[in-house]
C-alpha positions as CSV (number, residue, x, y, z in Angstrom):
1,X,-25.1,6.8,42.8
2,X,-23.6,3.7,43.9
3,X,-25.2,0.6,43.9
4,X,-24.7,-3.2,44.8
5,X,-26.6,-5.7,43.7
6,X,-26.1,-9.5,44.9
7,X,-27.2,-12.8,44.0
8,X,-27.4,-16.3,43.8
9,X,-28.1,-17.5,47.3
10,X,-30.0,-20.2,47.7
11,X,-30.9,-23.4,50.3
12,X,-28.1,-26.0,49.7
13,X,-27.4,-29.1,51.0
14,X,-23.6,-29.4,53.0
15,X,-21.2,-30.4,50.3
16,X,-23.1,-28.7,47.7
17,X,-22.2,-26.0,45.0
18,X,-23.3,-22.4,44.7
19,X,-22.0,-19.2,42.7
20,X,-22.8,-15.4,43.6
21,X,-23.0,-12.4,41.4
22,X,-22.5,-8.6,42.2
23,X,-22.9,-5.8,40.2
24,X,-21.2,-2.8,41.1
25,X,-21.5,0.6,40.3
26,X,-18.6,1.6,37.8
27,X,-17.8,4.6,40.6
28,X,-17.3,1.9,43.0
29,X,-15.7,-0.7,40.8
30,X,-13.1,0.6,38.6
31,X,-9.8,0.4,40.3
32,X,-11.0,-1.1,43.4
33,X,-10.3,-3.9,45.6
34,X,-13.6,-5.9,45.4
35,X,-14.7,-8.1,48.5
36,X,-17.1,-10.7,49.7
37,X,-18.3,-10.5,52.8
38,X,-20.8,-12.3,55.0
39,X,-22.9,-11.9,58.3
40,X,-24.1,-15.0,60.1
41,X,-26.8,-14.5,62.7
42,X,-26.0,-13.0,65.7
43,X,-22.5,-12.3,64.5
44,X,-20.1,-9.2,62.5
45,X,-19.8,-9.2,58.8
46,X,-16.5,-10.2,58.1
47,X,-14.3,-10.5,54.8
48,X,-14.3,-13.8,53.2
49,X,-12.5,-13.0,49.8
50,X,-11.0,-10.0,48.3
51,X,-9.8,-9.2,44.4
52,X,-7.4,-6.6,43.0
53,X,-8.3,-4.7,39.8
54,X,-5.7,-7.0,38.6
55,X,-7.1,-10.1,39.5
56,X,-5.1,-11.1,42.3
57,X,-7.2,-12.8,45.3
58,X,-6.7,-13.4,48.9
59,X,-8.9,-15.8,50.7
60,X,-9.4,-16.4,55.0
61,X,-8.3,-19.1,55.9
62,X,-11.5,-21.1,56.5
63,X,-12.4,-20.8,52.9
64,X,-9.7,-21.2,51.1
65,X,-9.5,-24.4,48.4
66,X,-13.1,-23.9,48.7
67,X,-14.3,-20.4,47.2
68,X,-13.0,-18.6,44.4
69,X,-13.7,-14.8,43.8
70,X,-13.0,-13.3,39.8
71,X,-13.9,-10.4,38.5
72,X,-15.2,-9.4,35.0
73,X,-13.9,-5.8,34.8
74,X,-15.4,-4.5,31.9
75,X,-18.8,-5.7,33.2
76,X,-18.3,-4.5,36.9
77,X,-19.2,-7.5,37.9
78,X,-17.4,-9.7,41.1
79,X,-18.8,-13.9,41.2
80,X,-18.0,-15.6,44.2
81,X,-17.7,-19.5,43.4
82,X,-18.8,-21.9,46.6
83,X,-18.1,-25.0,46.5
84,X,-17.9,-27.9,49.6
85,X,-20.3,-25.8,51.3
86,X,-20.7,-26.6,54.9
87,X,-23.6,-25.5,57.3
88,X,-21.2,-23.0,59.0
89,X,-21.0,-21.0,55.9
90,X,-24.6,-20.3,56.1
91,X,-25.4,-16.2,55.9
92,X,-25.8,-13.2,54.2
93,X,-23.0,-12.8,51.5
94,X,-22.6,-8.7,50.3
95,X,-19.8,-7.4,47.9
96,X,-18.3,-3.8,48.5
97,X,-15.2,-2.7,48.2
98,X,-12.5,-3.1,50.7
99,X,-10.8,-0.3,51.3
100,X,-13.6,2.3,49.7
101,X,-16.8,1.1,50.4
102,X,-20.2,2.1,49.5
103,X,-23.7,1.5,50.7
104,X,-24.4,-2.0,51.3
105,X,-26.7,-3.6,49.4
106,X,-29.5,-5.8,50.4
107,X,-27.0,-9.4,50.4
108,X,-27.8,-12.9,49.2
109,X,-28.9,-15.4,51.4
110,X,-26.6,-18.5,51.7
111,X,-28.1,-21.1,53.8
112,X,-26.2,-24.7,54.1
113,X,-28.3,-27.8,55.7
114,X,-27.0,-30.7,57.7
């Protein structure tokens, strides 16, 4: 069965510092590209960051110098690293995989204040 589980959200101040976990499913995980994605109210879930089994990231543009997604392979795990945070980058932040995806988990909630 595939499962992921996020964590790490919290209520941050803008300019502040946070760091998400996943854990995937091996069935999901192993060779996959991994992603983090978010949904802000009233809005789409869209792809923030996105990691090759090999380690190779690509960010959007709106994120970038900012976030940093790794992977820890033999633990099927994915961290999203948030730092600068600014109250635009407040919303729910899931992992899955990019091009195979499973059920979406329940998310992490990211909320930046003013």
């Amino acid at each position: 069965q595939v499962q992921l589980v996020e964590s790490g959200g919290a209520l941050v101040q803008a300019g502040g510092s946070l760091r998400l976990s996943c854990v995937a499913s091996r069935g999901l995980f192993s060779g996959s590209v991994m992603g983090w994605f978010r949904q802000a109210p009233g809005k789409k879930r869209d792809l923030v960051a996105s990691i090759t089994y090999g380690g190779y990231a690509n960010y959007v543009e709106f994120v970038k110098g900012r976030f940093t997604i790794s992977r820890d392979n033999a633990k099927n795990t994915v961290t999203l690293q948030m730092n600068n945070l600014k109250p635009e980058d407040t919303a729910i932040y899931y992992c899955n995989g990019v091009n195979t995806q499973g059920p979406w988990g329940q998310g992490t909630q990211v909320t930046v204040s003013s």
